[in-house]
C-alpha positions, 0 to 999 in steps of 0.5 A: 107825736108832738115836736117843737121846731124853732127855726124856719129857714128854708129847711126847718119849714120844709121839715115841719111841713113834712112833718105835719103832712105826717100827722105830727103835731107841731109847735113852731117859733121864730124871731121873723113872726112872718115865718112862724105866721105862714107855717100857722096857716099850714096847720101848725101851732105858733108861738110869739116867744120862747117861753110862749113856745116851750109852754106849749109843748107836752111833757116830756117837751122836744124840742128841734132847733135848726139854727146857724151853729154861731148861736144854737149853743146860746139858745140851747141855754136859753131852751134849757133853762125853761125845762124840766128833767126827761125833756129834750133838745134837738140840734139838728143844724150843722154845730161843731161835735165838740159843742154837742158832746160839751152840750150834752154833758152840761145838761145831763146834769139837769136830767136833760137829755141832749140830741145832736142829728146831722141833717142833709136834704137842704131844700129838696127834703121835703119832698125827697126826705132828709138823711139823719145822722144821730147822736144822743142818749138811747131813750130819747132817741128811740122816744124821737124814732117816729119823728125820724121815720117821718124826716127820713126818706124811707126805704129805696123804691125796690129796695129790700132791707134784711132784717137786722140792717136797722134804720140806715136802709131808711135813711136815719141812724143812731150813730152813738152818744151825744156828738156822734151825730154831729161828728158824722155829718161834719165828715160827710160834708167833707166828703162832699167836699171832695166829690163837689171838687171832683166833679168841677175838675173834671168837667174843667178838663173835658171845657178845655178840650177844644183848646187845639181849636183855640190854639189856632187864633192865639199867639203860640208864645202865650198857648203852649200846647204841644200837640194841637191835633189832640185838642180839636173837641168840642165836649156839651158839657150837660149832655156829659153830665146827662148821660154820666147819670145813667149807669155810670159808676159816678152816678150820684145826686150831687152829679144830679144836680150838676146836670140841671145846673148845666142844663139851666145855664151852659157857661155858668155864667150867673155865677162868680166862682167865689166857694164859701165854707161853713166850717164843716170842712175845717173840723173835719182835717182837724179830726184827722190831724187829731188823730193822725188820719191822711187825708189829701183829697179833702184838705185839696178841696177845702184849700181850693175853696179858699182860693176861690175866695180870693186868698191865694191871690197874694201868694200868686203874685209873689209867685210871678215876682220872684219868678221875674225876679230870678229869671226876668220872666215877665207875666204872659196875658190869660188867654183862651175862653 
């Protein structure tokens, strides 16, 4: 089958590569000429501009647009306004549902069919396969199922899917109308989240567990530690990590990735802490505001991001003020490694 990507970042390329490898022809364009050359030399069928890129397409035309969510509603437009009735838009990057279900309303009235696919495998899909999370009129889902199958990862080696599971056990479903796509991936990164937290709580606690040891050159005014003698460990963190992989119940890719990121560099030292969002986290608690759905564990991990990033540091000073203020508390010094 013929697709069109538009954005080859580091997950457009790997999805046209896999897609290729596949046997799908592809039309491929981007504003960095460099990208779009190099992805040409792989087999593809480049293009210079928008509207060299949508003439190259067969009817009906498809196609994919991986962009960052600030401009996918623009270029959506622009897309749109060069094609015919019973053509196709993907948004396969992380926009707002809201946007998708707007999105597809807009363009239903030009016969243009709208599909919005959550898409999750970042820079390890094109070998391992991407997870899909669709959204979108029913025919021109299924005219894309081809392209699904490929992007997917396919069934578990060993797994054995009853016949009426569907396509999940393959890694991709239809999730509902046009926004279902977009709305089901917005939750799973919340989810992940919550997981990322988990997993960093966690291993924080188990580094911390030779504060005992630690106790024992400090000043006991400024280490408060009641019972030293329970403290005396000293936790390999990536070997932790290593055997939590192997049957435990927490056994996960995220905690995969946990373990190389260990492996690699023990004391993390080449990163800053600073936890960015992209959105996803955001719309998801307001989903559950909207519709009166408690959920602690991820507003916890996304407010914790914005700590990471430097916004609580005024309220933790107001906090040390008004203590000094009340009870003439004076700041201890930050002790322990």
């Amino acid at each position: 089958m013929q697709i069109g990507m538009m954005g080859l970042g580091r997950m457009g390329a790997n999805m046209v590569r896999r897609l290729m490898r596949d046997g799908h022809e592809c039309v491929v364009y981007d504003i960095n000429s460099a990208s779009v050359a190099g992805m040409v030399k792989d087999g593809a069928i480049g293009a210079a501009s928008l509207e060299e890129f949508v003439a190259k397409l067969a009817k009906p035309r498809c196609a994919w647009l991986m962009l960052p969510a600030a401009i996918t509603g623009k270029i959506v437009d622009q897309v749109a306004a060069l094609m015919e009735p019973g053509d196709i838009i993907i948004d396969g990057g992380n926009s707002y549902y809201h946007d998708a279900v707007d999105q597809a309303a807009k363009l239903a009235v030009k016969g243009i069919n709208f599909v919005d696919v959550g898409t999750s495998g970042g820079v390890w899909g094109l070998e391992r396969g991407y997870c899909l999370m669709i959204g979108g009129p029913d025919e021109a889902v299924k005219h894309l199922d081809s392209v699904f199958a490929t992007l997917a990862p396919g069934a578990d080696a060993g797994a054995s899917p009853s016949k009426d599971a569907g396509t999940a056990p393959f890694g991709y479903l239809h999730c509902g109308p046009s926004g279902a796509g977009h709305f089901v991936k917005m939750v799973h990164n919340g989810i992940e989240y919550g997981v990322m937290a988990a997993y960093a709580e966690g291993m924080n606690i188990l580094k911390s567990a030779n504060a005992g040891k630690r106790q024992r050159t400090a000043d006991a005014e400024t280490s408060p530690l009641e019972s030293p003698q329970y403290y005396q460990f000293d936790i390999d963190l990536p070997q932790v990590a290593e055997v939590w992989r192997h049957g435990s119940v927490i056994g996960s890719w995220l905690l995969d990735l946990t373990a190389g990121a260990l492996k690699n560099d023990p004391t993390l030292a080449q990163f800053g802490g600073r936890v960015s969002d992209s959105g996803e986290g955001r719309w998801t608690l307001k989903a559950a505001i909207d519709t009166g759905v408690p959920a602690p564990v991820l507003s916890s991990a996304l407010f914790d991001r914005f700590s990471s990033q430097g916004e609580s540091q005024f309220a933790d000073k107001l906090l040390s003020a008004m203590r000094y203020a009340f009870g003439g508390h004076v700041e201890k010094p930050k002790t322990g490694a």
